[in-house]
FIVOGU-833166 format. One record per residue (C-alpha): residue in three letters; x, y, z. Coordinates in steps of 0.2 Angstrom, whole numbers, plus 5000, padded with zeros to 4 digits. Example, Ala and Ser with C-alpha at 12.3 -4.5 7.8 and 13.67 -1.06 7.14 Angstrom:
2
{node 'ALA', {5062, 4978, 5039}}
{node 'SER', {5068, 4995, 5036}}
//
This chain:
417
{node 'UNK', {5827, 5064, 5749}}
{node 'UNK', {5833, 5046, 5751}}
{node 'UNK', {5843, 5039, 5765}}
{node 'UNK', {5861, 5044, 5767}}
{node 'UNK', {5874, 5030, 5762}}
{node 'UNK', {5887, 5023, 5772}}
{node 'UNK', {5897, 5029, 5785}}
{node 'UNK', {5912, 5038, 5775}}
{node 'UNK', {5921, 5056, 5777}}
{node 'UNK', {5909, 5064, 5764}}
{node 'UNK', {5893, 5057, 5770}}
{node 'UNK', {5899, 5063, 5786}}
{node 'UNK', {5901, 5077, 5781}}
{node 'UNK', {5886, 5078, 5773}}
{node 'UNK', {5874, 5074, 5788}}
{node 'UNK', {5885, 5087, 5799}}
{node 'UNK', {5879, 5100, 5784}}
{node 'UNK', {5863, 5098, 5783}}
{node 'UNK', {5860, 5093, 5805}}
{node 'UNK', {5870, 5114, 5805}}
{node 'UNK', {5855, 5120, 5797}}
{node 'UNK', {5843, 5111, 5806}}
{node 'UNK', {5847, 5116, 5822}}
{node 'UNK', {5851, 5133, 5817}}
{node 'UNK', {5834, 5136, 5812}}
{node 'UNK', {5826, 5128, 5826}}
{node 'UNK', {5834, 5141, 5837}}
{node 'UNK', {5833, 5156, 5827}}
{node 'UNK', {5813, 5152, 5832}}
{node 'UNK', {5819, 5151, 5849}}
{node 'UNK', {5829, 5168, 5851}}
{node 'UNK', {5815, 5178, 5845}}
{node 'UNK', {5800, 5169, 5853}}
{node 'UNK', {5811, 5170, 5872}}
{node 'UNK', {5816, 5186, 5874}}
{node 'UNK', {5802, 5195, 5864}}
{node 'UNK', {5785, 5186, 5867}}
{node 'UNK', {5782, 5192, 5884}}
{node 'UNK', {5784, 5210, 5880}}
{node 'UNK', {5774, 5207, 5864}}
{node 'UNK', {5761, 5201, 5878}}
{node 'UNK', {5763, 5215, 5887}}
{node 'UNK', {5758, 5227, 5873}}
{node 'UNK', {5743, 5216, 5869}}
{node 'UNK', {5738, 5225, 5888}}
{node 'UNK', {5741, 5210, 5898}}
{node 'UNK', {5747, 5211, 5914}}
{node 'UNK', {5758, 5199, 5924}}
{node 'UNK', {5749, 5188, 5930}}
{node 'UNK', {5739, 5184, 5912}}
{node 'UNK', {5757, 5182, 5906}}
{node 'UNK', {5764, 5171, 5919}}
{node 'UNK', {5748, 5158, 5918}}
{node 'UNK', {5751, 5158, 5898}}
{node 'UNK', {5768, 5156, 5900}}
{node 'UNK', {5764, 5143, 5913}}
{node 'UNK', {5752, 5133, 5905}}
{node 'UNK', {5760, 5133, 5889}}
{node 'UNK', {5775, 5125, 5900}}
{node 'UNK', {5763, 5112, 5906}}
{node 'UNK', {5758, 5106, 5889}}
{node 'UNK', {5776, 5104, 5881}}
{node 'UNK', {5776, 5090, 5895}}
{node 'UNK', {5761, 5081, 5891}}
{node 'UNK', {5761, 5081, 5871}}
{node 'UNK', {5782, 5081, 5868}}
{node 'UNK', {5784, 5063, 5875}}
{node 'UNK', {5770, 5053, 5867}}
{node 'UNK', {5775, 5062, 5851}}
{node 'UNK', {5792, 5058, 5850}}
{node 'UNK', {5787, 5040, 5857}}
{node 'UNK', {5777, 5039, 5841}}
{node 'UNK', {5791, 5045, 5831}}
{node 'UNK', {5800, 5029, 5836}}
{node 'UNK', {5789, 5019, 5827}}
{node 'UNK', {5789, 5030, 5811}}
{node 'UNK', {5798, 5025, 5796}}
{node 'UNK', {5808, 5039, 5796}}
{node 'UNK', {5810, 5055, 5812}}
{node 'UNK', {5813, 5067, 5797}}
{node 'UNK', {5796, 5065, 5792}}
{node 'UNK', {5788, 5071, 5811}}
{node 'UNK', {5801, 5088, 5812}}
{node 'UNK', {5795, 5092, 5794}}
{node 'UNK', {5778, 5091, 5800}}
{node 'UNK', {5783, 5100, 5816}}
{node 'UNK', {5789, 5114, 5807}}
{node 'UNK', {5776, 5119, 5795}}
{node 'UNK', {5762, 5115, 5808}}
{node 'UNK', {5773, 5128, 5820}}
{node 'UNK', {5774, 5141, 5804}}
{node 'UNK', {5754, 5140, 5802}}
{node 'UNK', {5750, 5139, 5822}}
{node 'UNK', {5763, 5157, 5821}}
{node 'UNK', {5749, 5165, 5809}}
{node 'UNK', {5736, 5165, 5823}}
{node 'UNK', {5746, 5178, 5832}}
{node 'UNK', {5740, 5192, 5817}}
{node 'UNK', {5722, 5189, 5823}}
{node 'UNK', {5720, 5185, 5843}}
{node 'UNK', {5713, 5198, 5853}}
{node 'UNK', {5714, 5198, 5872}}
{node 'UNK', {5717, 5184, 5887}}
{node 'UNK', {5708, 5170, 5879}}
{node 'UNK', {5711, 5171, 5860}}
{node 'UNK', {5730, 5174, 5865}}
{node 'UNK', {5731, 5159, 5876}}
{node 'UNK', {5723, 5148, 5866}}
{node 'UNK', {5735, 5153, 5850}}
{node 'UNK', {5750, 5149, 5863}}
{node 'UNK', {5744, 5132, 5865}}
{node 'UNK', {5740, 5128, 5848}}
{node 'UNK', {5759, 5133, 5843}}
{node 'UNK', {5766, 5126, 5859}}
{node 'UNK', {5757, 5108, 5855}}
{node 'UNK', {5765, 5105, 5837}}
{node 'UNK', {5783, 5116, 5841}}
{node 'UNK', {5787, 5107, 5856}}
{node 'UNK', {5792, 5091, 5847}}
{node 'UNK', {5805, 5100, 5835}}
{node 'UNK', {5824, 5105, 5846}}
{node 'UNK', {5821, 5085, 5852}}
{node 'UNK', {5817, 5078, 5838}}
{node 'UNK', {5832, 5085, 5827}}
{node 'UNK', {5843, 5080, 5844}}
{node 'UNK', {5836, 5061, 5840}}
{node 'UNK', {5840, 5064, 5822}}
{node 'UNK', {5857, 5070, 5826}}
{node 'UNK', {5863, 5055, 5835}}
{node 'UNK', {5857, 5041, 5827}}
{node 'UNK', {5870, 5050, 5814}}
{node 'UNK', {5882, 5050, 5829}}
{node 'UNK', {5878, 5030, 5829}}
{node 'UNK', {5880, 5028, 5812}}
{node 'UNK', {5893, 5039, 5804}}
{node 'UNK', {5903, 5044, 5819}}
{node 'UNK', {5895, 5063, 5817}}
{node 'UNK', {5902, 5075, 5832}}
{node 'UNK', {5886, 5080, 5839}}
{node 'UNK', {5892, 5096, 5847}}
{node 'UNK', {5900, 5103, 5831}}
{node 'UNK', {5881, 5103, 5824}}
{node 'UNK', {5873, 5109, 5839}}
{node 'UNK', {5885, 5123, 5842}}
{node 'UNK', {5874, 5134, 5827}}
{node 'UNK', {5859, 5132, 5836}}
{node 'UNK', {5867, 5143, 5847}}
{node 'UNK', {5876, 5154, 5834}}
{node 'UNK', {5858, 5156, 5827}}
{node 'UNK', {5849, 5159, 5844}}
{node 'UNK', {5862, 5173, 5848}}
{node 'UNK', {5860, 5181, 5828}}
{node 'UNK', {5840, 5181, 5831}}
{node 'UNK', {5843, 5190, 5847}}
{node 'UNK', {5851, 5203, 5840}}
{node 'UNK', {5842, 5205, 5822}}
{node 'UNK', {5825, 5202, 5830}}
{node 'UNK', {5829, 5216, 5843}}
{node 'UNK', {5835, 5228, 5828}}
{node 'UNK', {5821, 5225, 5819}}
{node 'UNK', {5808, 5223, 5833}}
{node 'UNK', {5815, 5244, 5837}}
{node 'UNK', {5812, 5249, 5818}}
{node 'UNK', {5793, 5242, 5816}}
{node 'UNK', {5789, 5241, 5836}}
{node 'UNK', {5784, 5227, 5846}}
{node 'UNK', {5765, 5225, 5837}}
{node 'UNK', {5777, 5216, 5823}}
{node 'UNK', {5782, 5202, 5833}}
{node 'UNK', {5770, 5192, 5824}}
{node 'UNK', {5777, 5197, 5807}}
{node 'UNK', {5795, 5192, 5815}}
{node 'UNK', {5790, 5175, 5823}}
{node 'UNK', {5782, 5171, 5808}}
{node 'UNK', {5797, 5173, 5797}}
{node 'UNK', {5808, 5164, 5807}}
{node 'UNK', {5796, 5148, 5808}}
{node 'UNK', {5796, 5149, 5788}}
{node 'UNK', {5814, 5150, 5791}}
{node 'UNK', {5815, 5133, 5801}}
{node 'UNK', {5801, 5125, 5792}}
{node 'UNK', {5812, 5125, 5775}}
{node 'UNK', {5826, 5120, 5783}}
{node 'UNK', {5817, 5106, 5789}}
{node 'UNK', {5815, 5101, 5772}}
{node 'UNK', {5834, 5097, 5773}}
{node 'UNK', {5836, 5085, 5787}}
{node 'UNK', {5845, 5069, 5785}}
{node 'UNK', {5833, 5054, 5781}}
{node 'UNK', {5839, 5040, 5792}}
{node 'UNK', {5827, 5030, 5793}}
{node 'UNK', {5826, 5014, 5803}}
{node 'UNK', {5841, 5004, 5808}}
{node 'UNK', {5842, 4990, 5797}}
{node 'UNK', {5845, 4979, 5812}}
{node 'UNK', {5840, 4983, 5831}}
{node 'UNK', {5854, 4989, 5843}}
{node 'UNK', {5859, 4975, 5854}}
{node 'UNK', {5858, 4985, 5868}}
{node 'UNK', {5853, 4974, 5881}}
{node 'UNK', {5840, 4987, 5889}}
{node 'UNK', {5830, 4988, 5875}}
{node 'UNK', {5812, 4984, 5878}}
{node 'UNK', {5805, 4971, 5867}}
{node 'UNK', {5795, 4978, 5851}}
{node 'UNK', {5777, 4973, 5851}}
{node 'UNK', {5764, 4980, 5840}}
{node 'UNK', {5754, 4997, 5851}}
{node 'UNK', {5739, 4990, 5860}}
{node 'UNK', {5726, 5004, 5865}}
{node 'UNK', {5727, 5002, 5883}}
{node 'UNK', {5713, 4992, 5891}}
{node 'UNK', {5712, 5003, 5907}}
{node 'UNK', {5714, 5017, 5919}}
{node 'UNK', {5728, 5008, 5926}}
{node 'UNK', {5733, 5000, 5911}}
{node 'UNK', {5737, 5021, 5905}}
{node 'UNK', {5743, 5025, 5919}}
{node 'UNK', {5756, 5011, 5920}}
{node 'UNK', {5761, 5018, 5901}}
{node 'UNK', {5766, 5035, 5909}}
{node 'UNK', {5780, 5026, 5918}}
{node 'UNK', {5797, 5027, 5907}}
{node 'UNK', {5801, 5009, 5900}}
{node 'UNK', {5812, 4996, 5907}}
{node 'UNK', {5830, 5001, 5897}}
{node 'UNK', {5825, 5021, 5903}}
{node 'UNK', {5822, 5016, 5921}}
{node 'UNK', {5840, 5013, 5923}}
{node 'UNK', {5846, 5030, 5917}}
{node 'UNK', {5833, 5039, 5928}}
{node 'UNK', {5847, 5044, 5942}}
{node 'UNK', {5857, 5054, 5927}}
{node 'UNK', {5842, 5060, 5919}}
{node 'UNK', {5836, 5066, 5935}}
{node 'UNK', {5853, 5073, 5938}}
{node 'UNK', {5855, 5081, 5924}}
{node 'UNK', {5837, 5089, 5923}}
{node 'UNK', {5843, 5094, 5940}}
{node 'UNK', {5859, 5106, 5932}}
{node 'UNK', {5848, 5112, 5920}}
{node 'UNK', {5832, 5116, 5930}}
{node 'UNK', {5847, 5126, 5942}}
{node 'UNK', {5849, 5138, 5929}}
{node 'UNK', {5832, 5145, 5932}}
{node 'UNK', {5836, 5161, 5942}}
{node 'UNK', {5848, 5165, 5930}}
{node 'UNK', {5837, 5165, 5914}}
{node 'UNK', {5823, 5173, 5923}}
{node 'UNK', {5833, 5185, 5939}}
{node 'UNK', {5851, 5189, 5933}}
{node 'UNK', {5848, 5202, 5921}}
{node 'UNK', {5837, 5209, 5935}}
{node 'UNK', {5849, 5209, 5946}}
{node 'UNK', {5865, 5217, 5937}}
{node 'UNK', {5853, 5229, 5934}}
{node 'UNK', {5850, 5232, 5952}}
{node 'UNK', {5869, 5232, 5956}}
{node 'UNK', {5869, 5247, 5943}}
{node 'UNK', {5877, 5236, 5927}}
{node 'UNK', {5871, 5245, 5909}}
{node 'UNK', {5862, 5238, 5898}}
{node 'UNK', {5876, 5234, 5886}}
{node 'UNK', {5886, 5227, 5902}}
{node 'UNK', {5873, 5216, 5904}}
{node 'UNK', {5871, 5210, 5886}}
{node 'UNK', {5890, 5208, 5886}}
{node 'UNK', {5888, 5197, 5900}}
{node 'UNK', {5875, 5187, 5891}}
{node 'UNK', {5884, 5185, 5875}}
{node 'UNK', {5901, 5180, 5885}}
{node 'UNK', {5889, 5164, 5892}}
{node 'UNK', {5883, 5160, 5877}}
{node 'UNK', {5901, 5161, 5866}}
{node 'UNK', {5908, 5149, 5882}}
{node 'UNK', {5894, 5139, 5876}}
{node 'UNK', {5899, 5137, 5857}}
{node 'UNK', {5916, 5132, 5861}}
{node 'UNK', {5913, 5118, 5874}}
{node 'UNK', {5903, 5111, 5861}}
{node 'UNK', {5916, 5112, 5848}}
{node 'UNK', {5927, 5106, 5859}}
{node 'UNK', {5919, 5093, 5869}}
{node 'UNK', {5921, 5077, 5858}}
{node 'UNK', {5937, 5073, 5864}}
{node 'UNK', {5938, 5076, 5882}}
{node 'UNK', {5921, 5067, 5884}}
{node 'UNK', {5929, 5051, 5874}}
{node 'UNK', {5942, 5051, 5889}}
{node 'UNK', {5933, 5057, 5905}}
{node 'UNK', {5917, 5049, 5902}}
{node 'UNK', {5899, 5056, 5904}}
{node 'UNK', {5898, 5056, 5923}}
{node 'UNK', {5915, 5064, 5927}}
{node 'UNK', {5907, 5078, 5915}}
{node 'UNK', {5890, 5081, 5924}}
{node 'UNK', {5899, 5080, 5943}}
{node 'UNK', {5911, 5095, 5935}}
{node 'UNK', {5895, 5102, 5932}}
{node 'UNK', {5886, 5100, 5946}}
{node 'UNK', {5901, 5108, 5957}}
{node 'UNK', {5902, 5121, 5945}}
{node 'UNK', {5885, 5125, 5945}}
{node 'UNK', {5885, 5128, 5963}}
{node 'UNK', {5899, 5136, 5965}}
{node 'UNK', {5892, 5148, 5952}}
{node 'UNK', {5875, 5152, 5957}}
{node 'UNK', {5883, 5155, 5977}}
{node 'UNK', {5894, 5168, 5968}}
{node 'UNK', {5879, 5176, 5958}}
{node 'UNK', {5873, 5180, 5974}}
{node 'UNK', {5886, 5193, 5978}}
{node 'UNK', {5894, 5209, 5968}}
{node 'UNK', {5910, 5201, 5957}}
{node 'UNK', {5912, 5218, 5947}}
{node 'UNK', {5913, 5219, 5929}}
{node 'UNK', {5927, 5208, 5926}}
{node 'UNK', {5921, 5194, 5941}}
{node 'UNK', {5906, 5195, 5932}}
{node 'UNK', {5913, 5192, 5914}}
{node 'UNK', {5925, 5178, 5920}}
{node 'UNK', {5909, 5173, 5930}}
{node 'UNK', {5901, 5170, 5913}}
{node 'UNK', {5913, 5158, 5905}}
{node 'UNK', {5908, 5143, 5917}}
{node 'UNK', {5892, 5142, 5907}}
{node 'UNK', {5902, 5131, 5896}}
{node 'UNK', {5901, 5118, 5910}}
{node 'UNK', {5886, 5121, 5918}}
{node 'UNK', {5873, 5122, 5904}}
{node 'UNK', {5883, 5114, 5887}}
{node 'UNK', {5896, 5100, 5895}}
{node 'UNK', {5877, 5096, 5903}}
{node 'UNK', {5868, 5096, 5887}}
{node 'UNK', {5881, 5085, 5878}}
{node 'UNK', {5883, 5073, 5892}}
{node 'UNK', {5867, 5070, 5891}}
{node 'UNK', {5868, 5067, 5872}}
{node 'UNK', {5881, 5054, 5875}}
{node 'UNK', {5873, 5048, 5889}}
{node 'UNK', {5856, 5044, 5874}}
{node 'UNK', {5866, 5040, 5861}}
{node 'UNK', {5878, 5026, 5870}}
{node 'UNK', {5866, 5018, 5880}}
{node 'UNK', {5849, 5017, 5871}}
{node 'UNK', {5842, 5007, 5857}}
{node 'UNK', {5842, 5018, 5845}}
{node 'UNK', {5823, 5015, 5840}}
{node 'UNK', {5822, 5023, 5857}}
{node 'UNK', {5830, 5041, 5854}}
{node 'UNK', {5814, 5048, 5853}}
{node 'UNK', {5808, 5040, 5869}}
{node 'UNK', {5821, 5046, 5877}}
{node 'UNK', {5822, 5062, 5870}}
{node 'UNK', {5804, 5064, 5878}}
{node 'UNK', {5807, 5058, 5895}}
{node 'UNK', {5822, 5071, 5897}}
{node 'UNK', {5812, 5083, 5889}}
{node 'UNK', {5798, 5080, 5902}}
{node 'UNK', {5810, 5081, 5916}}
{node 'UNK', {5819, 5095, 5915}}
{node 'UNK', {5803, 5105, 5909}}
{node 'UNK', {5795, 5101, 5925}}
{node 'UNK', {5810, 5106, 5936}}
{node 'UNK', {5813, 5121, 5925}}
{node 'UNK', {5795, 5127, 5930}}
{node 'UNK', {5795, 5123, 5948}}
{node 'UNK', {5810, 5131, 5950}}
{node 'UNK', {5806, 5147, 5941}}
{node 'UNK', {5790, 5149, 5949}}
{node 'UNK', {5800, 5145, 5967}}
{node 'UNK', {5813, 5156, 5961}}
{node 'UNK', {5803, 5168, 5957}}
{node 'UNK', {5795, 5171, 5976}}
{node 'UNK', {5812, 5169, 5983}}
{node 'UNK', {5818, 5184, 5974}}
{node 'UNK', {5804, 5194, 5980}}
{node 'UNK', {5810, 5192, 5997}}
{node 'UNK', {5829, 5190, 5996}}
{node 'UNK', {5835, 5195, 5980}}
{node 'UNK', {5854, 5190, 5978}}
{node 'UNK', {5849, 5177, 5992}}
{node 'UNK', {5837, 5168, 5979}}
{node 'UNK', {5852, 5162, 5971}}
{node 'UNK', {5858, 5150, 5983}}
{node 'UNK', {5840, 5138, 5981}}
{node 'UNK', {5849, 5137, 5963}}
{node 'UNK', {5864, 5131, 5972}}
{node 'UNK', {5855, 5117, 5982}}
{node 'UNK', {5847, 5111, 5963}}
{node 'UNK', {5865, 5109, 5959}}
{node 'UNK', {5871, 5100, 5974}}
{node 'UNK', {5855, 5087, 5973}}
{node 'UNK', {5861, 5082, 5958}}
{node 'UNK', {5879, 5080, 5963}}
{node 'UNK', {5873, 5069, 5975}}
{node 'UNK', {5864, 5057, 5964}}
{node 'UNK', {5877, 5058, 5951}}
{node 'UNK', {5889, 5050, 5968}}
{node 'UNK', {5877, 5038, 5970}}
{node 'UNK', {5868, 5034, 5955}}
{node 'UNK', {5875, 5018, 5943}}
{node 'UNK', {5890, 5018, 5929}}
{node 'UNK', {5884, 5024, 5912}}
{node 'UNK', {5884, 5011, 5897}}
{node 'UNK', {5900, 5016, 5887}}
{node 'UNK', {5899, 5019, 5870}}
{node 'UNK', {5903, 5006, 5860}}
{node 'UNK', {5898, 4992, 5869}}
{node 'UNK', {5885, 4986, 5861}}
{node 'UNK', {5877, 5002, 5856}}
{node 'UNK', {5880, 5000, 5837}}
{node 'UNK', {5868, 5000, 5823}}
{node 'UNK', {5872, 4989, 5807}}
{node 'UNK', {5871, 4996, 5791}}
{node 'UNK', {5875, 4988, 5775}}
{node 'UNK', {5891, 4993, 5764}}
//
């Protein structure tokens, strides 16, 4: 598909279109692999150690091939072209799944899928806001059916998972990466800027050298001069993010504990993630007026406020209203830090950093689920308030760390009329 034209209402309109699907069908991958993968391990007879060092390792690797890969896709003529790739490489990695058997073939398989899928949900995000860049697209109101479909494949992959069993997880994870392999088909082509942001953090462009050293590659992990600076937020951010660890991995457990039924539970999920879909249809505006930072410390302090409250019994209606402040805590973060990309990084350097959020939060997600995890064992509810203590680091650097670049000065891309 050629590039889209100018900015204009219908070619904005157009890039908001085809960005829906993409993230839709990016996430409709994720809400079957998530909840369903681990019990599909479970009935290949592993026990829980054998799946925690799978999940564990697989974790490991999204951090060390996503950022070079989305680095690379930096230089490419076109990000497009890398999620298309992504997609079908994540549908043919899916198929090994009909023929592992036991520890080693299983983990091996998870790797294999893990290396090429991994670069999909960030890529699109790089996609997504050089359109923000160009056409004045409203990132959240594209993101928002990722969610939507994430939700759906819960439900339809649950449903369908009951009627054939859970040996068919293979035949539903592979549909849905056909699904998000053909809809990759449709994502805008952007290509490169015809003329370099003037941003003045970005890095000056030289041709890749292999690197001559040890040293020298070591030197290459460290993020680049113009990410350097957003390291405080990113860290903050990864911070919020990586809070939210005992809730993905411990709440459900725990309403069960307090005696909440399965559809209370699932009611309190679905609550969380519907609060999510509206803040990001509706977070254009107040984001424009309050800025990225005054949205991350409202998320910080409601992040600890919330995970302190988890730790005790609100009753059904505390626990629904409980719920709601995942707007804030997860989606007002997610978008900030969207903003915080898109206004203050060349944008031949989405991808990049795309890949050092990417690396970030992964990292502290992991550590804090693994540390979450041996807190619970000991003090349940209690375990909650480590998550608070995530929150209230990041608060803290958020106080400390250094004005954001606003969008708009000098952050533009030129494209010809």
């Amino acid at each position: 598909m050629p590039s889209l034209p100018p900015a204009s209402p219908e070619s904005r309109r157009a890039f908001d279109r085809r960005m829906s699907f993409v993230f839709a069908g990016n996430f409709v991958s994720l809400g079957v692999f998530y909840p369903f993968f681990p019990v599909w391990l479970g009935y290949q007879g592993l026990d829980g150690d054998e799946i925690g060092l799978i999940l564990a390792i697989q974790i490991g690797l999204r951090v060390l091939v996503c950022p070079p890969v989305l680095r690379r896709a930096d230089r490419s003529s076109d990000r497009a072209h890398l999620l298309i790739a992504a997609g079908f490489a994540s549908l043919a990695a899916s198929c090994l799944f009909f023929v592992v058997d036991g520890m080693a073939q299983v983990l091996i398989a998870t790797l294999i899928l893990a290396a090429v899928w991994c670069p999909a949900i960030p890529l699109s995000d790089a996609i997504a806001l050089s359109g923000v860049r160009r056409l004045g697209s409203d990132y959240g109101r594209s993101r928002l059916w990722g969610s939507i479909a994430f939700i759906a494949a819960n439900v339809a992959g649950g449903a369908l998972l009951g009627r054939i069993g859970h040996g068919g997880f293979p035949i539903v994870l592979t549909l849905t990466f056909l699904t998000a392999a053909l809809v990759t088909l449709f994502a805008p082509r952007m290509g490169q800027p015809r003329q370099a942001s003037p941003l003045p953090l970005s890095p000056t462009q030289e041709p890749w050298l292999p690197a001559r050293s040890l040293a020298d590659r070591f030197r290459r992990l460290a993020p680049a001069p113009d990410l350097r600076r957003l390291l405080p937020l990113l860290l903050a951010i990864a911070l919020i993010q990586a809070s939210h660890a005992m809730l993905n991995g411990f709440a459900s457990l725990q309403w069960a504990r307090l005696g909440y039924s399965p559809i209370e539970i699932g009611v309190f999920w679905a609550i969380g993630v519907t609060a999510e879909v509206a803040l990001f249809r509706l977070a254009a505006k107040p984001l424009r007026r309050f800025g990225v930072r005054a949205f991350l410390i409202a998320a910080a302090v409601t992040a600890a406020a919330r995970w302190s409250l988890l730790s005790t019994d609100l009753g059904l209606i505390g626990f629904a209203i409980l719920q709601t402040t995942h707007a804030l805590t997860f989606a007002a973060t997610h978008v900030s830090l969207q903003t915080l990309i898109g206004s203050s990084v060349a944008e031949n350097r989405f991808g990049a950093a795309q890949g050092l959020s990417f690396a970030l939060q992964t990292v502290l997600m992991a550590g804090a689920t693994f540390g979450g995890g041996l807190l619970y064992k000991s003090l349940e509810a209690g375990a909650f308030y480590a998550m608070t203590a995530l929150a209230l680091m990041a608060l803290g650097l958020l106080l400390v760390a250094p004005q954001p670049q606003s969008a708009g000065s000098g952050g533009q891309t030129s494209e010809p009329s």
